[in-house]
C-alpha positions in Angstrom: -107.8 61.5 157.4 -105.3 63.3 156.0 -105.4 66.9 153.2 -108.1 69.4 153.8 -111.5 68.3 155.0 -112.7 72.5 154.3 -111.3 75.0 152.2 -113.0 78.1 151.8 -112.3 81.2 149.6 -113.9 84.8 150.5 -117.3 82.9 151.1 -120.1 85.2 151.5 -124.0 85.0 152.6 -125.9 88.0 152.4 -130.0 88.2 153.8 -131.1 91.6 151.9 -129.0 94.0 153.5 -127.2 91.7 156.2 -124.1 90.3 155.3 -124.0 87.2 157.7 -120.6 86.4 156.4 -118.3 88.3 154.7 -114.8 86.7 152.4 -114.6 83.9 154.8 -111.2 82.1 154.0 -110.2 79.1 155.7 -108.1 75.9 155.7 -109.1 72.8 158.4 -106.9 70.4 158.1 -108.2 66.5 158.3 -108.2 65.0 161.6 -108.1 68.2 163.7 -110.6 69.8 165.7 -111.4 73.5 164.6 -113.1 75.5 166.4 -115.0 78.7 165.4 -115.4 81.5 168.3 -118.2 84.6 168.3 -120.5 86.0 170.3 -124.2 85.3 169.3 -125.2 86.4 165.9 -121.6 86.7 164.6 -122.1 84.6 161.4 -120.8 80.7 163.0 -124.1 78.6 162.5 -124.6 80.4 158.8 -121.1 78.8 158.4 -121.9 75.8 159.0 -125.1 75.4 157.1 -123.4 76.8 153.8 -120.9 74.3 154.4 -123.4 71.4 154.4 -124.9 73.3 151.6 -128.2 73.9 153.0 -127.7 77.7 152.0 -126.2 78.6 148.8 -123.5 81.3 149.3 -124.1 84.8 147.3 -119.7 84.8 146.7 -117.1 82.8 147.1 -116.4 79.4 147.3 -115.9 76.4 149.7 -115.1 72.8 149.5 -115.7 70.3 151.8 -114.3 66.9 152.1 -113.5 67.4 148.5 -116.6 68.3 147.2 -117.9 71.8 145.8 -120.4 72.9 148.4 -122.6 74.3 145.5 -122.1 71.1 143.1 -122.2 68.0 145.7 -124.5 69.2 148.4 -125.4 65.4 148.7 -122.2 63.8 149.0 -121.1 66.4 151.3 -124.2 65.5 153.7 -123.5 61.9 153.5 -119.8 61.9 154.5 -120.6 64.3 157.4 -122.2 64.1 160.9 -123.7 67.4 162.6 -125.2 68.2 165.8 -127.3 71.6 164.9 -129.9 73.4 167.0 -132.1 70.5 166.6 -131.0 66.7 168.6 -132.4 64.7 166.2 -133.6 62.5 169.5 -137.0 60.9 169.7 -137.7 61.3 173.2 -140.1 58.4 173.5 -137.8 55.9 172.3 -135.1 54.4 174.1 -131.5 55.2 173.1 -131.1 51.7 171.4 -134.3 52.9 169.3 -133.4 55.6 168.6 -129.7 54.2 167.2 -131.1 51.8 165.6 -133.9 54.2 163.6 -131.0 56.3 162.1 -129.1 53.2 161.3 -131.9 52.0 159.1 -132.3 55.6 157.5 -128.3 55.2 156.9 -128.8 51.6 155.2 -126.4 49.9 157.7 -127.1 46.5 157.6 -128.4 44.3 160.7 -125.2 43.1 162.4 -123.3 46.2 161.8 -125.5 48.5 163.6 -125.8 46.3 166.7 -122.2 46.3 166.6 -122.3 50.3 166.3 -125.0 51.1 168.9 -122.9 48.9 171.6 -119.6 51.1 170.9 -121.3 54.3 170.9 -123.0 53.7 174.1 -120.4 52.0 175.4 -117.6 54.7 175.1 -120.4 57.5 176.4 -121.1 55.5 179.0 -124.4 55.0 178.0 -124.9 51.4 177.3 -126.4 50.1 180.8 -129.2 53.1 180.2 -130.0 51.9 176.4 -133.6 50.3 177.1 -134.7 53.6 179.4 -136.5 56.2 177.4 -135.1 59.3 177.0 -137.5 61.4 177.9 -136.4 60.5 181.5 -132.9 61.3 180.8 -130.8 64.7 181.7 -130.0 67.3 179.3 -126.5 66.3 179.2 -127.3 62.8 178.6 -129.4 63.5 175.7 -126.8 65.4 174.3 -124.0 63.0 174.5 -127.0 60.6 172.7 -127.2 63.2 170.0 -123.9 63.1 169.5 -123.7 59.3 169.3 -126.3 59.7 166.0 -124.4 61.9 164.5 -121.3 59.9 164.2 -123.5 56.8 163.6 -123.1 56.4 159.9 -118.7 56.9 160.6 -118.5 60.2 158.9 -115.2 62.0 158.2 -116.3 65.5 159.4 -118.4 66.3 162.1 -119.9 69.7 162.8 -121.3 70.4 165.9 -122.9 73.7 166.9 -122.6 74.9 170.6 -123.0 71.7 172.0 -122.9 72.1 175.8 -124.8 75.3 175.1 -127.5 75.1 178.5 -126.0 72.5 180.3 -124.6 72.6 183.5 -120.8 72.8 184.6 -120.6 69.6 185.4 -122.5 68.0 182.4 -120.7 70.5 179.9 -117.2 69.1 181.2 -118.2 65.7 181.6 -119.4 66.1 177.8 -116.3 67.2 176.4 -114.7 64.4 178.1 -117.1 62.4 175.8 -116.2 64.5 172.9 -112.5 64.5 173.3 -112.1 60.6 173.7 -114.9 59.8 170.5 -112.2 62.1 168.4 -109.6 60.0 169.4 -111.6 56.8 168.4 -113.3 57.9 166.0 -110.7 59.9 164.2 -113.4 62.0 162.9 -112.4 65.6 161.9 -114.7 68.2 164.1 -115.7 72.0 163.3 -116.8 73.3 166.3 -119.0 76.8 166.6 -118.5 77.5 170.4 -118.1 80.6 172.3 -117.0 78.7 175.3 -113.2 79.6 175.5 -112.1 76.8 178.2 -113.9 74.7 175.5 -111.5 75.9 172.4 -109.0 75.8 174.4 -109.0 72.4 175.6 -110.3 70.6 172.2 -109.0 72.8 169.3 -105.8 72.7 167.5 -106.9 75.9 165.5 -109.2 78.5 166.4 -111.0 81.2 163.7 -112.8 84.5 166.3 -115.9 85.1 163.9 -117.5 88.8 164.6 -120.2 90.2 162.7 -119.4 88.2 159.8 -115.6 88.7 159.7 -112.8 86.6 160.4 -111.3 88.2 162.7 -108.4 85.8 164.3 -107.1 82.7 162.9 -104.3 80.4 164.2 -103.9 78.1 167.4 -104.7 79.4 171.0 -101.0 79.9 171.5 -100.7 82.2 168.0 -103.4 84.2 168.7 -102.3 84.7 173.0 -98.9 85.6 170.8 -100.5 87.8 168.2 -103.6 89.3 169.8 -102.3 89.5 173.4 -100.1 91.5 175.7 -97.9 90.3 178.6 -98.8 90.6 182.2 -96.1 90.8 185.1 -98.3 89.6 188.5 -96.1 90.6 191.1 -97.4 89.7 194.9 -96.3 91.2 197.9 -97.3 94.4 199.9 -96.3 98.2 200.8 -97.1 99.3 197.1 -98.2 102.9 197.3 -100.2 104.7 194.9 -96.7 106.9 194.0 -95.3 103.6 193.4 -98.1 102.5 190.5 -97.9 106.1 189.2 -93.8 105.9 188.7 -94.6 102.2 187.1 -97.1 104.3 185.1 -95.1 106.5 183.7 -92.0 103.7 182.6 -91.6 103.1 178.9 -93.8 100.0 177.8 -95.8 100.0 180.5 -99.5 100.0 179.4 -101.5 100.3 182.6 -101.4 98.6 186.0 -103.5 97.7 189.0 -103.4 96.8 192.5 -105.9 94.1 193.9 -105.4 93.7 197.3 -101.8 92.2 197.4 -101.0 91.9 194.3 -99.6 94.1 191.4 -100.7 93.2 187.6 -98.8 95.4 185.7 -99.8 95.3 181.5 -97.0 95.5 179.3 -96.1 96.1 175.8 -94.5 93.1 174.4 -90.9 93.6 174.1 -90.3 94.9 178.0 -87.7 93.9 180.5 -89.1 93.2 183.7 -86.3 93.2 185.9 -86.2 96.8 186.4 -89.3 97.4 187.6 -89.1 94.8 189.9 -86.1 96.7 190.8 -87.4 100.0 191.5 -90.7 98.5 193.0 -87.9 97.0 195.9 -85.8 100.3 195.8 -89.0 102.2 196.8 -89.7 100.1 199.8 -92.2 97.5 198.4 -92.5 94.0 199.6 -91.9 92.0 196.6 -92.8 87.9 197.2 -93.4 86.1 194.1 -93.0 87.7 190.5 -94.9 85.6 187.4 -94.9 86.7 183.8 -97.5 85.6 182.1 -99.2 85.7 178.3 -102.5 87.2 177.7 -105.5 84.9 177.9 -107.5 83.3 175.0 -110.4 85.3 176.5 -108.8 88.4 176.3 -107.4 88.0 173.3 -110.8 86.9 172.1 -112.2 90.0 173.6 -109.9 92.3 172.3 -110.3 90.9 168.7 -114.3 91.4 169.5 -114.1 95.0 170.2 -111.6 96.1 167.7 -114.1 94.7 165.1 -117.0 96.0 166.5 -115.3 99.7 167.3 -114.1 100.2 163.9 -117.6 99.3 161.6 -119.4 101.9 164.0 
């Protein structure tokens, strides 16, 4: 799909004296996957339920898919899938029973929702376990089932709220696998609330940091690292003395530096040359064997974001 699937505009939801959001203003393009980063509590799955108008917002305004989130709560609900707090799974059916329920509730006529419960399960992987009730299954398995119902009825937005949230390593990765591929097939555009950064990272082509109801960070993972972030220089090697760290200390746009065992990671301010302090590092005797200059990570920058928010509203 193509144009905006949600465009917000200072969106607001107070409780009392809570402001759970505060002048949200946002643009997700159709066909990407957005994902929206906070710790818990920051305001994402308040976000989501406003923009499925299940909460009516005290300002601002939002459109999703087109339609005015106060105006056409129903057509916004019937053109999107979402995975909330709550699987939607009957455990004591099978996964083919459990398709085929919500493909009744969606209308979708006989043939067409055999056809649909065969490509779901088939592209999770699921389709030689359809007959087995889920009650038996794993966590991660019921979640990649959950998944499969909300895209059942082909909607063009998808939201999905912390979805690997208590599974395992293993099942979490092996579920954005699932994820990944479906948005691909699917061509479903997905809003994502996560605070797993490997998992922005990976699946997002924009990322909003959310932190006690504030946007606080908006652009890709490589505009915010360039934004938000500082450079490291990781220099490995030996004979480093505590007079050398203090002379790298005290160099212009140099922020800080520390020594773990080998190696040197020396933070930087962003306009910096590095060769001279690789320079002096060799003139006072150290052992210099590999030298990598690198950005900031999405979790630091994340991090960072998160504690200049919270620093400057106490």
């Amino acid at each position: 799909m193509t144009g905006l699937a949600i465009e917000t505009k200072n969106l607001s939801r107070e409780f009392g004296l809570i402001k759970a959001l505060e002048n949200l203003s946002i643009q997700v393009p159709g066909g990407s996957v957005f994902g929206f980063l906070g710790p818990n509590g920051a305001g994402k799955t308040t976000t989501i339920r406003l923009l499925l108008g299940l909460l009516e917002p005290t300002g601002g305004s939002a459109q999703v898919l087109g339609y005015d989130i106060k105006d056409n709560p129903d057509e916004i609900r019937s053109n999107c899938g979402a995975l909330l707090e709550h699987s939607g799974i009957y455990e004591r059916l099978s996964a083919e029973n459990n398709l085929e329920f919500y493909g009744r509730v969606w209308q979708i006529p006989a043939p067409e929702r055999r056809d649909r419960i065969r490509e779901l399960l088939d592209n999770l992987n699921l389709w030689d376990r359809r007959k087995e009730a889920v009650s038996t299954w794993s966590r991660g398995m019921k979640q990649k089932l959950a998944m499969a119902r909300a895209l059942f009825h082909r909607p063009k937005l998808l939201f999905l709220d912390e979805p690997t949230a208590g599974l395992d390593p293993a099942s979490a990765a092996r579920l954005r696998d699932d994820l990944e591929k479906l948005v691909e097939v699917e061509g479903v555009t997905v809003f994502l609330n996560t605070h797993n950064l490997a998992e922005a990272e990976r699946l997002c082509q924009q990322i909003g940091i959310i932190s006690r109801g504030k946007l606080v960070g908006l652009g890709s993972p490589g505009d915010l690292r360039a934004k938000a972030g500082k450079p490291h220089l990781e220099i490995s090697g030996s004979n480093f003395s505590p007079q050398m760290i203090a002379e790298l200390e005290a160099r212009p746009g140099v922020i800080s530096v520390e020594l773990h065992n080998s190696r040197l990671t020396i933070h930087l301010q962003e306009a910096v040359e590095t060769a001279p302090l690789v320079s002096m590092l060799v003139s006072a005797g150290g052992q210099v064997e590999e030298v990598l200059k690198t950005q900031s990570s999405l979790e630091e920058v994340f991090l960072t974001l998160i504690n200049e928010n919270e620093g400057a509203v106490e």
